[in-house]
DOKOL-248658 format. One record per residue: residue number from 1; residue in one letter; z, x, y of N, C-alpha, C in turn. Coordinates in Angstrom, 2 decimals. Atoms other than C-alpha are relative to their C-alpha. Layout:
BEGIN
+-----+------+---------+---------+---------+---------+---------+---------+---------+---------+---------+
|  nr | rest |     n_w |     n_u |     n_v |    ca_w |    ca_u |    ca_v |     c_w |     c_u |     c_v |
+-----+------+---------+---------+---------+---------+---------+---------+---------+---------+---------+
| NUM |    A |       Z |       X |       Y |       Z |       X |       Y |       Z |       X |       Y |
...
+-----+------+---------+---------+---------+---------+---------+---------+---------+---------+---------+
// end
This chain:
BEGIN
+-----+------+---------+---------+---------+---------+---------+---------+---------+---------+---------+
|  nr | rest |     n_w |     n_u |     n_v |    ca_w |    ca_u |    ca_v |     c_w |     c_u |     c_v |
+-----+------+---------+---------+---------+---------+---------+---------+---------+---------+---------+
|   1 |    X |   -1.07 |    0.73 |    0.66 |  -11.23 |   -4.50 |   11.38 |    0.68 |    0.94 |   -1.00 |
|   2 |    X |   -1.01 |   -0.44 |    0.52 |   -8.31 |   -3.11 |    9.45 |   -0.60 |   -0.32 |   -1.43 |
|   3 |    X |   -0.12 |    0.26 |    1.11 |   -8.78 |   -2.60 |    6.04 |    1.14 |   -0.80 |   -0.74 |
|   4 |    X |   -0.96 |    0.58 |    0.12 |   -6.42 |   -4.95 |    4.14 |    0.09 |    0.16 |   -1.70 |
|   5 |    X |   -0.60 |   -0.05 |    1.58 |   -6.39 |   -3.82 |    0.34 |    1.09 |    1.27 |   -0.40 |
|   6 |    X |   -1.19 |   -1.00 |    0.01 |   -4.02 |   -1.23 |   -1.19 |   -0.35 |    1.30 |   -0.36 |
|   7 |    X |    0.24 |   -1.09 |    0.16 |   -5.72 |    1.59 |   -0.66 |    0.93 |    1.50 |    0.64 |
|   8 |    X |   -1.24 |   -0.43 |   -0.24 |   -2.43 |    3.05 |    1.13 |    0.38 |    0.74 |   -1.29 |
|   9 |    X |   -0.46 |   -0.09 |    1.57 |   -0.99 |    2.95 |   -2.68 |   -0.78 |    0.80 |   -0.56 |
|  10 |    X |    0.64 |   -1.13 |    1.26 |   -4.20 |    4.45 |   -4.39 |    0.31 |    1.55 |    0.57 |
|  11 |    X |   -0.44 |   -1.10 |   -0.22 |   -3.92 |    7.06 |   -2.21 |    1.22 |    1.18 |    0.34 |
|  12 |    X |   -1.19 |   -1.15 |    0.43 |   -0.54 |    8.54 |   -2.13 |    0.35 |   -0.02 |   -1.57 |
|  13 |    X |   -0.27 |   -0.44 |    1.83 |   -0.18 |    7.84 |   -6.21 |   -1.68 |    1.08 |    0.19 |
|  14 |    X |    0.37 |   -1.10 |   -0.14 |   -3.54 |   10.16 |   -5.70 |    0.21 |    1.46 |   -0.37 |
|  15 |    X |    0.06 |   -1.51 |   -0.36 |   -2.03 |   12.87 |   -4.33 |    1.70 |    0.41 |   -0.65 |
|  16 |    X |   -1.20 |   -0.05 |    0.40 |    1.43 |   12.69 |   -5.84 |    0.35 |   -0.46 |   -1.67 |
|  17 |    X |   -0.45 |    0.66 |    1.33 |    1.14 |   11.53 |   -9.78 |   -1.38 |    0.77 |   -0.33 |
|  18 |    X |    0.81 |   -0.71 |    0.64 |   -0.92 |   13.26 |  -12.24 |   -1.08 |   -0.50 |   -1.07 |
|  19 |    X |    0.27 |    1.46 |    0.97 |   -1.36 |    9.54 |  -14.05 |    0.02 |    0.51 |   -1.26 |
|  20 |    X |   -0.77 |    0.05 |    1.48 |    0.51 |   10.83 |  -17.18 |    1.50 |   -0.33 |    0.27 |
|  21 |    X |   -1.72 |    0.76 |    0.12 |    3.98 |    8.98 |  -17.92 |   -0.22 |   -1.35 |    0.81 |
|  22 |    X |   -0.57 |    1.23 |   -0.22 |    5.09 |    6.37 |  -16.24 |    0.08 |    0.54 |    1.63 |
|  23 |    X |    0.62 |   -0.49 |   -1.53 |    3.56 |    6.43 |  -12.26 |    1.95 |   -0.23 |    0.95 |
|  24 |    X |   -1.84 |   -0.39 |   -0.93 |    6.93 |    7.71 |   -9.52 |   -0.49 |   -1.42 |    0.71 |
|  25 |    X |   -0.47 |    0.26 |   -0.69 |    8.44 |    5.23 |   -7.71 |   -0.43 |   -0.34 |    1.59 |
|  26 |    X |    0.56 |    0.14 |   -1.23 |    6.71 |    4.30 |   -4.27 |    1.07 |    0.24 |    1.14 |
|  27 |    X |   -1.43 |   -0.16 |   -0.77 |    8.68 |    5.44 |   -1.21 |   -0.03 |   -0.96 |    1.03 |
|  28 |    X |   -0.37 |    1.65 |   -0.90 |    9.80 |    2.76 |    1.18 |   -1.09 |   -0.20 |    1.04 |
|  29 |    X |    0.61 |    0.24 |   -1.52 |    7.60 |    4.06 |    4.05 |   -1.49 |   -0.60 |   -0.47 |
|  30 |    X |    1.16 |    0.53 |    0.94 |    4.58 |    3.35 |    1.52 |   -0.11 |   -1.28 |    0.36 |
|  31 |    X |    0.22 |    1.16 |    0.10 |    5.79 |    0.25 |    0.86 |    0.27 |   -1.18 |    1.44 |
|  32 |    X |    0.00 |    0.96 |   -1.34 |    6.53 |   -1.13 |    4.35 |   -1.16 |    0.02 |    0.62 |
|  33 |    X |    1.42 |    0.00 |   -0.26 |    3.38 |    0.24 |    5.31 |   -1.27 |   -0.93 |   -0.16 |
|  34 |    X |    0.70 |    0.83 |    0.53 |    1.34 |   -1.95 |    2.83 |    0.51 |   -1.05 |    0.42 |
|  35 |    X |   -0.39 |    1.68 |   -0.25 |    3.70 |   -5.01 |    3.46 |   -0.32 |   -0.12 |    1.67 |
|  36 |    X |    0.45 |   -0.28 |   -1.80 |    2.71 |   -4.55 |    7.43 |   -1.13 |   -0.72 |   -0.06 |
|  37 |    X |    1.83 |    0.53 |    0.32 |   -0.96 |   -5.25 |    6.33 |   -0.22 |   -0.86 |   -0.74 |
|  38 |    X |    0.34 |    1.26 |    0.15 |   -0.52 |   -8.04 |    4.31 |    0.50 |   -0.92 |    1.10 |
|  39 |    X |   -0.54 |    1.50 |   -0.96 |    1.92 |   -9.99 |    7.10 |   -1.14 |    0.24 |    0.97 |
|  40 |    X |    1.16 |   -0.35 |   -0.83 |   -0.80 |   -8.79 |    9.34 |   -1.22 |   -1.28 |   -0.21 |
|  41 |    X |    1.15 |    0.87 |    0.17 |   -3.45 |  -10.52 |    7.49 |    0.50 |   -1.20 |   -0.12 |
|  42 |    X |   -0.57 |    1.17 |    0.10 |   -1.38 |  -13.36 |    6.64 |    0.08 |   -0.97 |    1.29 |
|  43 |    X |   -0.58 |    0.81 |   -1.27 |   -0.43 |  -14.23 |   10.46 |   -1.44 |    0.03 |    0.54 |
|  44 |    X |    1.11 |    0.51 |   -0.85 |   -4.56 |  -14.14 |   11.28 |   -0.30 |   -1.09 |   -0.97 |
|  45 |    X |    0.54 |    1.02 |    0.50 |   -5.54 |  -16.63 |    8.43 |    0.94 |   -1.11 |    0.15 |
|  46 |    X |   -1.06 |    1.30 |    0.05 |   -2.35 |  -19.01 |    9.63 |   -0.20 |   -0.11 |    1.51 |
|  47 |    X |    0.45 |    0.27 |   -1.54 |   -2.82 |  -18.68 |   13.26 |   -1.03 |   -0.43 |    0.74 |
+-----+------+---------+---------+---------+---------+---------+---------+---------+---------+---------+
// end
């Protein structure tokens, strides 16, 4: 089974933020990525 938390997210802020200031901007493919895997999980606990 598919992991379904946002470990997508931890790991590109990871490898891309130094976690001083104010964390960049997520890039779209990130975030469509993650939103994939919640409608994912969403459409097995409704179906």
């Amino acid at each position: 089974m598919a992991s379904f938390d946002k470990q997508i997210v931890r790991d590109w802020l990871a490898a891309n933020w130094d976690k001083t200031g104010t964390p960049p901007a997520l890039p779209a493919e990130i975030v469509a990525r993650t939103a994939e895997r919640y409608r994912e999980l969403l459409s097995r606990l409704t179906s």
